[in-house]
C-alpha positions as CSV (number, residue, x, y, z in Angstrom):
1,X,113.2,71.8,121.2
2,X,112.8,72.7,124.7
3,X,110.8,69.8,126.9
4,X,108.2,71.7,127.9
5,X,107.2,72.9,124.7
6,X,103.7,71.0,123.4
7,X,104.2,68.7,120.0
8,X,103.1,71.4,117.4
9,X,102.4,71.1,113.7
10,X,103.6,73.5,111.3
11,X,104.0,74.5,107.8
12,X,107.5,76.2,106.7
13,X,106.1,79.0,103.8
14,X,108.2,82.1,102.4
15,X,107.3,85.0,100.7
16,X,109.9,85.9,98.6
17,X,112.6,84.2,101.4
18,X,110.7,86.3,103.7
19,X,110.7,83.2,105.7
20,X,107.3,82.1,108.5
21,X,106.6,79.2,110.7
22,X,102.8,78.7,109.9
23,X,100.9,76.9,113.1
24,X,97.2,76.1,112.2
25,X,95.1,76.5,115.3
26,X,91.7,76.7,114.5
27,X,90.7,73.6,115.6
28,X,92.9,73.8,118.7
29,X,94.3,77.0,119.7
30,X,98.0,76.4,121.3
31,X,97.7,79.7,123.0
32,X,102.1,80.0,122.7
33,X,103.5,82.3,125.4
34,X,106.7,84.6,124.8
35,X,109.2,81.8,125.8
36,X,107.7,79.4,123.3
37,X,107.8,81.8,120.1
38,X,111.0,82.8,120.6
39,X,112.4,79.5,120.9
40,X,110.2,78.3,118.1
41,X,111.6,81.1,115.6
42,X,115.2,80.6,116.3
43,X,117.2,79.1,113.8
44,X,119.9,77.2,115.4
45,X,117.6,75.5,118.5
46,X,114.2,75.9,116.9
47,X,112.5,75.7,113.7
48,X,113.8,79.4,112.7
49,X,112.0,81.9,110.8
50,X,111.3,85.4,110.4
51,X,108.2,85.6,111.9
52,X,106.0,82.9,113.5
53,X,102.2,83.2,112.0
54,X,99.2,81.7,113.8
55,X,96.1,81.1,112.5
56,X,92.9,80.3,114.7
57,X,89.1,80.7,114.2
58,X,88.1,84.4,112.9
59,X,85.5,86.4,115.5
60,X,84.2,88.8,112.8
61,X,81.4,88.5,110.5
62,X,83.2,88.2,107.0
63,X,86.2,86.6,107.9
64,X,87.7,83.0,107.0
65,X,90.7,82.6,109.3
66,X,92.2,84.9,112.2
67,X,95.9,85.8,111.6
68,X,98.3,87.1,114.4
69,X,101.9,87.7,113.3
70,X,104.6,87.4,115.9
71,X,108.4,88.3,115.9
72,X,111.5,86.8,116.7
73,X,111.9,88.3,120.0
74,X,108.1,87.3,120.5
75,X,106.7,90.6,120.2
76,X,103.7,90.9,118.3
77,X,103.5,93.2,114.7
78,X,99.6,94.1,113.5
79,X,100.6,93.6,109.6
80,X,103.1,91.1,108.0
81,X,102.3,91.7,103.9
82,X,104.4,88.6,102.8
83,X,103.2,86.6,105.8
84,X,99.3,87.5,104.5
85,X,100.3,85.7,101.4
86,X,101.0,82.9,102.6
87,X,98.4,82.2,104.5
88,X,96.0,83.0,101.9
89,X,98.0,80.3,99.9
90,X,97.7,77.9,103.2
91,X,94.2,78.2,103.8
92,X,93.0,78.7,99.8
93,X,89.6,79.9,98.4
94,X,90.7,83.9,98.9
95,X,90.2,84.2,102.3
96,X,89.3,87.0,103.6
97,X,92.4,87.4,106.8
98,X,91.2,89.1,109.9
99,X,94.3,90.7,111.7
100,X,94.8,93.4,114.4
101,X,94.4,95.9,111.7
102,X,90.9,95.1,110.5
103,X,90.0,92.3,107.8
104,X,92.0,92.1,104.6
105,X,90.4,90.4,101.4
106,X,93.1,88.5,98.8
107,X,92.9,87.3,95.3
108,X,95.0,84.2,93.5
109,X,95.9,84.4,89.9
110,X,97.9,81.3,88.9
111,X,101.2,81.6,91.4
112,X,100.5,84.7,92.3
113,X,98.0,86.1,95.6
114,X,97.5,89.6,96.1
115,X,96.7,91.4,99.7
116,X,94.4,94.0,100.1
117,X,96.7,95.7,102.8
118,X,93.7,98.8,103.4
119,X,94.6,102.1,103.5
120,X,97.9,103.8,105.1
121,X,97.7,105.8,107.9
122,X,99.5,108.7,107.6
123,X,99.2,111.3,110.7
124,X,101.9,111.2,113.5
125,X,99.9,109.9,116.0
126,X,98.7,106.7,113.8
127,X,102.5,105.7,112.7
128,X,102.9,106.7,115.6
129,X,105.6,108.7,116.6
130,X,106.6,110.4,120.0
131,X,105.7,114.3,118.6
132,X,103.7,115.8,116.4
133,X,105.5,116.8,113.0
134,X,105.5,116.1,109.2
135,X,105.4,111.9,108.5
136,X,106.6,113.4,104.9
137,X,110.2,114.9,106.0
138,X,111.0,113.2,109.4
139,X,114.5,114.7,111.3
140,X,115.8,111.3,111.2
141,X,117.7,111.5,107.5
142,X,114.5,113.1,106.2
143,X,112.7,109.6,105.9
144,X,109.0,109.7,105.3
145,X,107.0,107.8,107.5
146,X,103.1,106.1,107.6
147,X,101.6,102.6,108.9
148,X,100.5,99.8,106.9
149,X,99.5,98.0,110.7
150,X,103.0,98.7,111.6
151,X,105.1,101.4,112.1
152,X,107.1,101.9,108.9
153,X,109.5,105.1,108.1
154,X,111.6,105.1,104.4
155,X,115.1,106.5,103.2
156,X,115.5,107.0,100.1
157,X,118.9,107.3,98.4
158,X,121.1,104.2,99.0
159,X,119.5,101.1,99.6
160,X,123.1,99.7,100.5
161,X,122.4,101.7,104.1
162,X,120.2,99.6,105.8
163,X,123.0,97.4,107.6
164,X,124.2,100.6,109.4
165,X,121.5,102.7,110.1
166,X,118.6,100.3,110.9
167,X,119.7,98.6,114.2
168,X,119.5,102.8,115.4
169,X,117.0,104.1,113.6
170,X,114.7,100.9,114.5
171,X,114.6,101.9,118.5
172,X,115.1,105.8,117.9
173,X,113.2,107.7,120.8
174,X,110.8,109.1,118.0
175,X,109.1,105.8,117.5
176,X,107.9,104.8,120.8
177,X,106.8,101.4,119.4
178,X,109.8,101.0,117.6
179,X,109.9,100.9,113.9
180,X,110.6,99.0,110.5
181,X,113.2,101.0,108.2
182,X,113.2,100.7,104.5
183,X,116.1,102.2,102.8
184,X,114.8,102.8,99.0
185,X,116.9,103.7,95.8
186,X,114.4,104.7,93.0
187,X,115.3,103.4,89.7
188,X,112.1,104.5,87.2
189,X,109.1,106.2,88.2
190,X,107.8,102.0,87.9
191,X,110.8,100.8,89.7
192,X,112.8,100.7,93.1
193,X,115.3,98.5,95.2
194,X,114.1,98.5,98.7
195,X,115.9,96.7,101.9
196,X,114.1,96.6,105.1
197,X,115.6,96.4,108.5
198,X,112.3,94.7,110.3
199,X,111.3,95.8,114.0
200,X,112.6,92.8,115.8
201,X,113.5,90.6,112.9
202,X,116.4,92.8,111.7
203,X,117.0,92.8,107.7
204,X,115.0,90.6,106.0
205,X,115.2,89.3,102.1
206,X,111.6,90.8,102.0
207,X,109.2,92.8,103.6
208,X,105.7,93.1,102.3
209,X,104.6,96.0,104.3
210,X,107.8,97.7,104.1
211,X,107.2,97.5,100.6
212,X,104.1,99.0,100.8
213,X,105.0,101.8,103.1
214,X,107.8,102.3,100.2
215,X,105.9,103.2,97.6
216,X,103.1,105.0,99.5
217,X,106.0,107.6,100.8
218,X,107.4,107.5,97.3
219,X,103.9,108.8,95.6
220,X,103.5,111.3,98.5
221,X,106.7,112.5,97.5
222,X,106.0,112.5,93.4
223,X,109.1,110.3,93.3
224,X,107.0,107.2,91.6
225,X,103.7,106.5,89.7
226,X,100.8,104.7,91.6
227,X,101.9,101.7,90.9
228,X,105.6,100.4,91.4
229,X,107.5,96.9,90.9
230,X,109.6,96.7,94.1
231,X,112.8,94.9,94.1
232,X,114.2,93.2,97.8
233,X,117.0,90.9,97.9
234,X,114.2,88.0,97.8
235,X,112.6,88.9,94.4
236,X,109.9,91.5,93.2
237,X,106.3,92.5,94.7
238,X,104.1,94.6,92.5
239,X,102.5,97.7,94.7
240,X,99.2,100.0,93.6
241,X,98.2,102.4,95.9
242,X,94.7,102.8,94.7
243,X,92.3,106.5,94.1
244,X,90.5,105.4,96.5
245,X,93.8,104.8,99.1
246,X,94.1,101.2,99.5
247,X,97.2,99.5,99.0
248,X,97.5,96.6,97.0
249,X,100.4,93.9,97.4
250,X,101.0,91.2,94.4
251,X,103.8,88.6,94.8
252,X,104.2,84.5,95.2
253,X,103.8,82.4,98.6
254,X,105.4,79.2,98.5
255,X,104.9,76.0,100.7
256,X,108.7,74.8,101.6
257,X,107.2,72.0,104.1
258,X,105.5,70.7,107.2
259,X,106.7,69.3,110.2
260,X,105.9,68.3,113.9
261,X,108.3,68.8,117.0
262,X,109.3,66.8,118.8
């Protein structure tokens, strides 16, 4: 670790080997610059992970914890759904999470937590995207796109794509905040294989709002039912996009360890 970075406790958790560096600052916020995050999520001269999450006291009335979600390349990302789980595993009870995207309520049944992600945004300018046209049939490969917190657009055909196209597609001059890019291959109107190339993360084994962002583009398109089983490299979520429009996010959180640095 680099000398000037501050001895910091952590919990390794994963979500489906969507893999976090969990730091638990409510009782004393660390307040980590750029520099620090970055070096903290990198896997051969920090702790390495996919995302680093950092929890600190909550500032809303009906909140338990205060979640930010930060990226490899230390940007910061409103939603992570796999991350979410996690924490609600970390902290226990069924917190309710308060992120940049408003406060998010979870459930635990057995091994399993579910996320109530809230409802997708679906016009342009909430995605957002650089001009107004049609989030359902985008120029780029006729993706759909939405926001679960974070910008998200979907192929679907081949899944196999996301390698080539989602380094491009990620920084493409219609998303000016960049974007995450799920390439989806619908098996069943229950069932699809989704990859995810993650806005500065790159492809991931799992991506909770990705998967969300799936299957919302999916129903909009009559391609699945309301709810879907969704497939990533790391293992399955379960998705229900509800009558009343929000999204609901099922899967496992595991604890893999903790550690200090040094």
């Amino acid at each position: 670790m680099r000398s000037a970075i501050m001895t910091l406790s952590f919990t390794k958790m994963h979500g489906l080997g969507n893999d976090f560096v969990v730091i638990d600052g409510r009782q004393n916020d660390p307040a980590l610059d750029t520099a620090t995050i970055r070096h903290l999520c990198d896997r051969r001269f920090g702790i390495g992970c996919d995302q680093l999450v950092l929890l600190t006291m909550p500032t809303l009335s009906g909140a338990d914890v205060h979640v930010r979600f930060f990226n490899p390349d230390g940007s910061e990302a409103g939603a992570c759904g796999n991350a979410s789980r996690c924490v609600a595993k970390f902290v226990g009870d069924a917190p309710t999470l308060q992120t940049a995207v408003g406060l998010l309520p979870t459930t635990e049944d057995g091994d399993l937590f579910t996320v109530d992600m809230g409802k997708p945004r679906l016009d342009w300018q909430d995605v957002p995207l650089s001009r107004a046209c049609d989030t359902l049939h985008l120029s780029l490969h006729d993706a759909a796109a939405c926001s679960m917190g974070n910008p998200h657009a979907t192929l679907f055909g081949d899944a196999s794509r996301a390698e080539e196209l989602g380094p491009e597609l990620e920084r493409d001059p219609l998303f000016p905040e960049r974007a995450n890019i799920g390439f989806a291959q619908i098996l069943s109107p229950t069932h699809m294989r989704l990859r995810v190339w993650e806005r500065g993360a790159g492809l991931t084994l799992a991506c909770g709002s990705g998967a969300c962002a799936a299957v919302v583009n999916a129903v909009r398109r009559g391609l699945t039912e309301r709810t879907c089983t969704v497939t990533m490299d790391g293992g399955d979520l379960r998705i229900t996009w509800r009558e009343d429009g929000h999204v609901l996010m099922t899967g496992p959180a595991v604890t893999v360890f903790h550690g200090t640095t040094a």
